[in-house]
DRENPALO-370420 format. One record per atom (N, C-alpha, C): residue number from 1; x, y, z; residue in one letter. Coordinates in pm, 1 decimal, always signed. Layout:
DRENPALO-370420
NODE  num        c1        c2        c3  residu
NODE  NUM         X         Y         Z       A
...
END
This chain:
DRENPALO-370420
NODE  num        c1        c2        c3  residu
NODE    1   +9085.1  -18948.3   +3825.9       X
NODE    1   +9099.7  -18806.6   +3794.2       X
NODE    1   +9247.4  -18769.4   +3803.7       X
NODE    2   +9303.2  -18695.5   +3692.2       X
NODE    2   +9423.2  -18674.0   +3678.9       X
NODE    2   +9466.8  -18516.9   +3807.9       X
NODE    3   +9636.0  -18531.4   +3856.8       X
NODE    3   +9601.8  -18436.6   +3942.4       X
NODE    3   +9644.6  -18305.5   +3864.7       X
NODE    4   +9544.6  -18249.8   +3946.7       X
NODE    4   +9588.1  -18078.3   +3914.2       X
NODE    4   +9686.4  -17991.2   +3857.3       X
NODE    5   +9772.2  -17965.4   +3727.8       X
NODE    5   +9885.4  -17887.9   +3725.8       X
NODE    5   +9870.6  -17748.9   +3791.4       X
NODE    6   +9963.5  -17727.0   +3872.3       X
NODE    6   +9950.5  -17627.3   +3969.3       X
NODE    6  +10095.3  -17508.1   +3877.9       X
NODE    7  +10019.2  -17401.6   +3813.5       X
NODE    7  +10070.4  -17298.4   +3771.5       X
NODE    7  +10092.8  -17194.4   +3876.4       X
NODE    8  +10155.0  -17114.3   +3871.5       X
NODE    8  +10180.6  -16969.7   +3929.5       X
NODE    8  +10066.1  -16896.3   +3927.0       X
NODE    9  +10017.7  -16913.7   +3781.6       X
NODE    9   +9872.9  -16825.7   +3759.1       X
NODE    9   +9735.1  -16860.0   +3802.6       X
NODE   10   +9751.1  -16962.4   +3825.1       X
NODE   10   +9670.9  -17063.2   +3867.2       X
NODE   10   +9683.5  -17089.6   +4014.6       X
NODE   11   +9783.2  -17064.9   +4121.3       X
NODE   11   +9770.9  -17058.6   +4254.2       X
NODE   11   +9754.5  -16906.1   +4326.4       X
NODE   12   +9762.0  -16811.4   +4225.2       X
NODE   12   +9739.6  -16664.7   +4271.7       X
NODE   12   +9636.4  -16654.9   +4238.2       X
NODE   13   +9499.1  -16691.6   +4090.4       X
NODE   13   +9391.0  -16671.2   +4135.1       X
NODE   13   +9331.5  -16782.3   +4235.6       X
NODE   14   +9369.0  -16862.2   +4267.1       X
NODE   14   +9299.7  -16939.3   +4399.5       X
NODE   14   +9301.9  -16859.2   +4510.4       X
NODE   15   +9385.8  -16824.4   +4535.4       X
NODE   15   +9478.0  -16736.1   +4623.9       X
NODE   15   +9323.9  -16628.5   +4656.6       X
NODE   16   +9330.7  -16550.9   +4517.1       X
NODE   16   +9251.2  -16449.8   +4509.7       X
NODE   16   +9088.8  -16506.7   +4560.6       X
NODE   17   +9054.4  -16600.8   +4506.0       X
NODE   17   +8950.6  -16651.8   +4493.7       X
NODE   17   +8880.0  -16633.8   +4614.1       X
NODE   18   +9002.9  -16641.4   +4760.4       X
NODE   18   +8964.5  -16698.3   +4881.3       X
NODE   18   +8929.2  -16553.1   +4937.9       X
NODE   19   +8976.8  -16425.1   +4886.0       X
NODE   19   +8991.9  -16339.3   +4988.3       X
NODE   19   +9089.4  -16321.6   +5098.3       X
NODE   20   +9093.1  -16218.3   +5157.3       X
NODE   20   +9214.1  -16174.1   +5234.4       X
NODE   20   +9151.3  -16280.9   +5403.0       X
NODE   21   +9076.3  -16256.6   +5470.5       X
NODE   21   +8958.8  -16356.7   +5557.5       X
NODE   21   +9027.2  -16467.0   +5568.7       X
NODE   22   +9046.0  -16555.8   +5425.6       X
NODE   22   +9043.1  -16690.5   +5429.7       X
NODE   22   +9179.4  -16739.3   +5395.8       X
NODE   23   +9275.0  -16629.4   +5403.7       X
NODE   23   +9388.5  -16669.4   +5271.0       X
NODE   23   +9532.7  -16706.1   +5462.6       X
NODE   24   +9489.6  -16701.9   +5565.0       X
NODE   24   +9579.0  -16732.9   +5649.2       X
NODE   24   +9616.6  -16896.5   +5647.7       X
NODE   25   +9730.5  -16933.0   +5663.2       X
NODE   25   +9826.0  -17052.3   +5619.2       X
NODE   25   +9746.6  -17203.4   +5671.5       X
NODE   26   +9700.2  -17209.8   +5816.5       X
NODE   26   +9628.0  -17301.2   +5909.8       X
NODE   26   +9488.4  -17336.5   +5835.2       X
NODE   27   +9409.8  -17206.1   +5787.5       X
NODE   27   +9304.8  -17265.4   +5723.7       X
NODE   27   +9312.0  -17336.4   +5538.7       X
NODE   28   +9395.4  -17273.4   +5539.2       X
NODE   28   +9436.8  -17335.9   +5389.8       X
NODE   28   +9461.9  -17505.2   +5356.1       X
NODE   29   +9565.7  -17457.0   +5451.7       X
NODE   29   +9620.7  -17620.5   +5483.3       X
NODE   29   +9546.1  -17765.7   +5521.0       X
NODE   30   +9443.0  -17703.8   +5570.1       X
NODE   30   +9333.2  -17779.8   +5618.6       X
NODE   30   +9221.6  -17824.7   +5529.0       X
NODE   31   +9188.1  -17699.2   +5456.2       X
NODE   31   +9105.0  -17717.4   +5363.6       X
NODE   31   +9109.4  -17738.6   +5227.3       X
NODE   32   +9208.5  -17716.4   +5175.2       X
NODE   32   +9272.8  -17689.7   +5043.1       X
NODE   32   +9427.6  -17739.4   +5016.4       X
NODE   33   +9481.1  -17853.6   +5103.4       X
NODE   33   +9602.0  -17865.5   +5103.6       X
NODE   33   +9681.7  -17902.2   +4983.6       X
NODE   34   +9607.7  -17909.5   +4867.1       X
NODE   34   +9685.7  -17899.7   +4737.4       X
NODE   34   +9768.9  -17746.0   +4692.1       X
NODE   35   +9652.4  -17664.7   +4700.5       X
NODE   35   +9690.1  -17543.1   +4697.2       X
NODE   35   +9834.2  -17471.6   +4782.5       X
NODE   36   +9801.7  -17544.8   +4943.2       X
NODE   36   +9912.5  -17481.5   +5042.6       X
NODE   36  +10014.1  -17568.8   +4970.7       X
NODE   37  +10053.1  -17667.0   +4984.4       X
NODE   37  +10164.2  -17751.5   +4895.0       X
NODE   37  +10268.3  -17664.5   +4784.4       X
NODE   38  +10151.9  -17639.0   +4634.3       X
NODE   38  +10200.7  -17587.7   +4545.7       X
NODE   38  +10257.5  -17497.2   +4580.7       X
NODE   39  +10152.7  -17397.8   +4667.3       X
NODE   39  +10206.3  -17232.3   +4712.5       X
NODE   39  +10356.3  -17260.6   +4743.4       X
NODE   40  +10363.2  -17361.7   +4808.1       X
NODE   40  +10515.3  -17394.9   +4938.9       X
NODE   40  +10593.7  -17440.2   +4805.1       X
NODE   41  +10546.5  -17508.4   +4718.5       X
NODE   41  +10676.7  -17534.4   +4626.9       X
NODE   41  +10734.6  -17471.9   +4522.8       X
NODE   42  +10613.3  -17385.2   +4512.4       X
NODE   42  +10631.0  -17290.1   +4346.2       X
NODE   42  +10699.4  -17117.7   +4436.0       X
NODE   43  +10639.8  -17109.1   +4530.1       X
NODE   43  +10668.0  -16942.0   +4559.7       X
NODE   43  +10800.2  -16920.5   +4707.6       X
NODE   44  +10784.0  -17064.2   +4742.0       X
NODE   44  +10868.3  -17079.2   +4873.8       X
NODE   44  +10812.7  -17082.3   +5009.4       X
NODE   45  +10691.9  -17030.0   +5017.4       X
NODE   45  +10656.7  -17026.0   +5122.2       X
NODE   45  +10497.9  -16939.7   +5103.6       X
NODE   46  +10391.0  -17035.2   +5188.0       X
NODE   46  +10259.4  -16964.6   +5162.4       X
NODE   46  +10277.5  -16797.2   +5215.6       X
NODE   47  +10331.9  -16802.0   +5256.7       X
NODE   47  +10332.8  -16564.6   +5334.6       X
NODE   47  +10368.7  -16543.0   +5173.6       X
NODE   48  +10472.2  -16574.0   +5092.3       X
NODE   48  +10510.2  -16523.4   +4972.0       X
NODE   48  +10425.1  -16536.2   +4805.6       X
NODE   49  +10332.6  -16618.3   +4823.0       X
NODE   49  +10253.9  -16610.5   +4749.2       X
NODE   49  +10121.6  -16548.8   +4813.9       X
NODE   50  +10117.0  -16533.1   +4895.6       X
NODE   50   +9962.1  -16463.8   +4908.3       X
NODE   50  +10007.4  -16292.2   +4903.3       X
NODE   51  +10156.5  -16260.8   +4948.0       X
NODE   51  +10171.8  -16138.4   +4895.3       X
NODE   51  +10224.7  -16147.0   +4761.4       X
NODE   52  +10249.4  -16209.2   +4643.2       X
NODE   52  +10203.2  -16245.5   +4482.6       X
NODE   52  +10085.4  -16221.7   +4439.8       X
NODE   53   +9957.8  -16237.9   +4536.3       X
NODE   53   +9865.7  -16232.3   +4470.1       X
NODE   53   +9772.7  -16092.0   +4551.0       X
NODE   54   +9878.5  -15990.4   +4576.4       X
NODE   54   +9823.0  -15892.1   +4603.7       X
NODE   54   +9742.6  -15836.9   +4743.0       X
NODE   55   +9799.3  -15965.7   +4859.7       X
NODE   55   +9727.9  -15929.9   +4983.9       X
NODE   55   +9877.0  -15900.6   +5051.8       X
NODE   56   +9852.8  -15848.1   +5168.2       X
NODE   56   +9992.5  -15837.6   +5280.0       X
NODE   56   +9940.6  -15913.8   +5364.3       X
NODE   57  +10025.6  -16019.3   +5379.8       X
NODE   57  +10020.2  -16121.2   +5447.7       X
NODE   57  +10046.7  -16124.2   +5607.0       X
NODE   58  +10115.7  -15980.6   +5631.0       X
NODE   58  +10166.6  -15962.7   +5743.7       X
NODE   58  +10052.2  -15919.8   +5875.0       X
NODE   59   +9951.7  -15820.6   +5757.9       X
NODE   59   +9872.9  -15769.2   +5841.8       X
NODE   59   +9759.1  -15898.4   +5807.3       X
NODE   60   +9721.6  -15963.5   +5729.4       X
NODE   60   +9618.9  -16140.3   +5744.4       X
NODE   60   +9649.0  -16219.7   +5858.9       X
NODE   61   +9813.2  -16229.7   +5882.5       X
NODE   61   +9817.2  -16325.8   +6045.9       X
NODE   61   +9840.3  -16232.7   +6160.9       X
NODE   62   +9821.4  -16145.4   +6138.0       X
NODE   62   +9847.3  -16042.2   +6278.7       X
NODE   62   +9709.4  -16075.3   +6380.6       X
NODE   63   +9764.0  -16100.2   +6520.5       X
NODE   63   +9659.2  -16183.7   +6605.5       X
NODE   63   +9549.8  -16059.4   +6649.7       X
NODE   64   +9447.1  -16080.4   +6700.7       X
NODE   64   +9380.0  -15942.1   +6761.3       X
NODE   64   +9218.4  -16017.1   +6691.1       X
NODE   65   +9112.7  -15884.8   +6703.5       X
NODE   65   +8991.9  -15936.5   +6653.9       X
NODE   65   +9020.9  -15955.1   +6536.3       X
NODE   66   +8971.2  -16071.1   +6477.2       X
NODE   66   +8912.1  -16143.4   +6338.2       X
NODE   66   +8823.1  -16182.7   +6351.5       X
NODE   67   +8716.2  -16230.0   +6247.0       X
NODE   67   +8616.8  -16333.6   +6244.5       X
NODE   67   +8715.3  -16441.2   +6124.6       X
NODE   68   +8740.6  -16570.4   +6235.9       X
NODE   68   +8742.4  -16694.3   +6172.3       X
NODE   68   +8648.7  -16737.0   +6096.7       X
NODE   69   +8614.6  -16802.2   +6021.4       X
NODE   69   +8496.4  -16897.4   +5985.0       X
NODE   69   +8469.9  -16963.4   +6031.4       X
NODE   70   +8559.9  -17092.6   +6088.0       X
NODE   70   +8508.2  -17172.8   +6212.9       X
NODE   70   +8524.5  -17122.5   +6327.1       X
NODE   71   +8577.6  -17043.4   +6403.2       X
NODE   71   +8528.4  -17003.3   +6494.3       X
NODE   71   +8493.4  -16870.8   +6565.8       X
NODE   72   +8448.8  -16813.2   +6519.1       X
NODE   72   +8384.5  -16684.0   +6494.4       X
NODE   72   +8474.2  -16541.5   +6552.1       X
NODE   73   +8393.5  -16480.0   +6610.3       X
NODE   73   +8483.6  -16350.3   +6643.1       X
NODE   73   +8586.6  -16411.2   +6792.4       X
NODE   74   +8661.0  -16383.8   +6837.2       X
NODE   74   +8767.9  -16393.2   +6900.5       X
NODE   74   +8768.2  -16339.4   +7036.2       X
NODE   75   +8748.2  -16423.2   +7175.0       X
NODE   75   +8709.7  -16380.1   +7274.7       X
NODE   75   +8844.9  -16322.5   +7340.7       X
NODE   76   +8858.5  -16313.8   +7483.4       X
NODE   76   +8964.2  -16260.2   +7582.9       X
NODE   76   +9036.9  -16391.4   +7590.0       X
NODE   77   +9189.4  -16347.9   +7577.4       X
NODE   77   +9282.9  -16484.8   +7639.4       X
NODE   77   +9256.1  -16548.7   +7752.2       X
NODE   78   +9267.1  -16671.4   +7771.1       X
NODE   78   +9232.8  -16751.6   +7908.9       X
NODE   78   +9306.4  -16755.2   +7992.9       X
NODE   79   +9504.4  -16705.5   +7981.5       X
NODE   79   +9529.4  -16647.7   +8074.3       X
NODE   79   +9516.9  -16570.0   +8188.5       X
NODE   80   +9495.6  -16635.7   +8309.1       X
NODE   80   +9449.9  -16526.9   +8432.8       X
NODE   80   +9492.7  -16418.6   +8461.4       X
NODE   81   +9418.9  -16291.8   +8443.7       X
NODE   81   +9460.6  -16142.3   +8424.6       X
NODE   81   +9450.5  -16094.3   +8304.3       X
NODE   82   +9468.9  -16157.6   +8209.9       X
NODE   82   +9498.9  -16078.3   +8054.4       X
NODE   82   +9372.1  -16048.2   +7974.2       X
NODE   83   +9392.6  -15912.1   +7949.6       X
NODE   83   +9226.2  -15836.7   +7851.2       X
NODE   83   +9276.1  -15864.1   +7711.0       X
NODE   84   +9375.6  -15947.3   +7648.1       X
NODE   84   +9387.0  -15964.6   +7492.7       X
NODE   84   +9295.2  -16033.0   +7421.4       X
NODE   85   +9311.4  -16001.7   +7308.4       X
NODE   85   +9185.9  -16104.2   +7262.9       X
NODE   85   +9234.4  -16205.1   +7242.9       X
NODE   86   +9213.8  -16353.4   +7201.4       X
NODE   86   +9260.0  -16444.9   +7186.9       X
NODE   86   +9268.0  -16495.6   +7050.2       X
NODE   87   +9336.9  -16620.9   +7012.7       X
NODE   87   +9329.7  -16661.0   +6882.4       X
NODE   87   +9299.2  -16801.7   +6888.9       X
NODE   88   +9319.8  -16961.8   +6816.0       X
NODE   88   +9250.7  -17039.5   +6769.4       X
NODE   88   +9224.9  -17122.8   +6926.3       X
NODE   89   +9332.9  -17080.9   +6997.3       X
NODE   89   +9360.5  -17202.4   +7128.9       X
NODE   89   +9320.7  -17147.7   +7197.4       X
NODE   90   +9271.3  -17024.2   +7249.9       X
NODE   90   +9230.5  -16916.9   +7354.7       X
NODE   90   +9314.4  -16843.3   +7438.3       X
NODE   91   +9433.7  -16853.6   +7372.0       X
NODE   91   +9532.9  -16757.7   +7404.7       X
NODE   91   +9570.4  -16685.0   +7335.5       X
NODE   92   +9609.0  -16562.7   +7372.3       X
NODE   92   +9635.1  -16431.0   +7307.9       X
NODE   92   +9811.2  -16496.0   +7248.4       X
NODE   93   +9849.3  -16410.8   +7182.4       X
NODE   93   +9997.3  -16449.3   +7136.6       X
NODE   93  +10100.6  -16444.4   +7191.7       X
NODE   94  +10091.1  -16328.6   +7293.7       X
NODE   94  +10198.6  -16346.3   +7454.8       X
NODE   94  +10188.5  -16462.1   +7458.9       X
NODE   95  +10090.5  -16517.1   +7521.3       X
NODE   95  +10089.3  -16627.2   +7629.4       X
NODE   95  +10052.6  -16750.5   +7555.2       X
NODE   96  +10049.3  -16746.4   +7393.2       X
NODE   96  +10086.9  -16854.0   +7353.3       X
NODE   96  +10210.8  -16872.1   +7331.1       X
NODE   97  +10275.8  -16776.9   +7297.3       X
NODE   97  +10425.0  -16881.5   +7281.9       X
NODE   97  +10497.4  -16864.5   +7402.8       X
NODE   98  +10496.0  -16803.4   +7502.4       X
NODE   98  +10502.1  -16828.6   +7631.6       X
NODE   98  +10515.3  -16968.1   +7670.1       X
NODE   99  +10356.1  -17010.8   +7616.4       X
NODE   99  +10314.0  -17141.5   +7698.5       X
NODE   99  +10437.3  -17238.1   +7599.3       X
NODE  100  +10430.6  -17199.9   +7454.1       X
NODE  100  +10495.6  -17321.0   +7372.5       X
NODE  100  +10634.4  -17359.4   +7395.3       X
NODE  101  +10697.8  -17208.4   +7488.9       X
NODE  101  +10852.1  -17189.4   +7456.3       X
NODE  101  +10855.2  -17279.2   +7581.3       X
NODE  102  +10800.5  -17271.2   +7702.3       X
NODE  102  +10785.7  -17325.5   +7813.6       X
NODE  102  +10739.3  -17492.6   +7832.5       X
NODE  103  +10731.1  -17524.6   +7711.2       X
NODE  103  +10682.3  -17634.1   +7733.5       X
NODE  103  +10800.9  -17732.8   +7665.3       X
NODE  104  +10860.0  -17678.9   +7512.2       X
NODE  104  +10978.1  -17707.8   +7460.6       X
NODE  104  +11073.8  -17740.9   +7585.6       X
NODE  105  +11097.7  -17627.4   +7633.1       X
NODE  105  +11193.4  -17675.1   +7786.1       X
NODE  105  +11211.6  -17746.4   +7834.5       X
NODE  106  +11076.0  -17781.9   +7863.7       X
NODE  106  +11024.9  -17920.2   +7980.9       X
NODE  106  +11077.9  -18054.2   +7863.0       X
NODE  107  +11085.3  -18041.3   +7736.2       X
NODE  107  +11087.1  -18158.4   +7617.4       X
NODE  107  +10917.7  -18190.3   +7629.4       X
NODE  108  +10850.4  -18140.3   +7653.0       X
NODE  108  +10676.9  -18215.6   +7604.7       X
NODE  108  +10675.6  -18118.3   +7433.5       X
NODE  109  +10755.9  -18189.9   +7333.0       X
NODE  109  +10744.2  -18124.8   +7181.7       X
NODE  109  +10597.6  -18200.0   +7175.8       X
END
């Protein structure tokens, strides 16, 4: 099977296809990584084609309640003390890059 020519017009209705839900960068990439590719080579960057194809991308990765598809609505961060909701790792976004910036430090990349 020959591969895919990946148009402009042709990665904004995919784009579209998915809905605003499904159109965040992690699930794309995973599932559809032809698509995230093109997006990255034709528009510069997946945030810039999904606002091409008419969503704001800003408010799609903004952390707080969502329903994922794989993993459903979004409980409390596992940080001790914190009422945020969480996102894919079970930390809220404080205390994930908290944990990431903190760990860079140490060198555990």
């Amino acid at each position: 099977m020959p591969a895919m020519k990946w148009t402009n017009g042709k990665i904004l209705e995919e784009i579209q296809s998915l809905g605003p839900r499904l159109c965040y960068s992690t699930y794309v990439k995973k599932n559809n990584g032809a698509l995230w590719k093109a997006a990255q080579r034709r528009f510069g960057s997946w945030g810039t084609a999904v606002d091409a194809a008419g969503y704001d991308y800003e408010s799609i990765i903004k952390w707080g309640p969502r329903e994922a598809p794989n993993k459903g609505v979004g409980g409390l961060c596992t940080f001790p003390g914190c009422t945020e909701k969480h996102h894919a790792n079970g930390l809220c976004q404080r205390h994930d890059n908290e944990f990431r910036y903190r760990k860079k430090l140490v060198g555990h990349n």
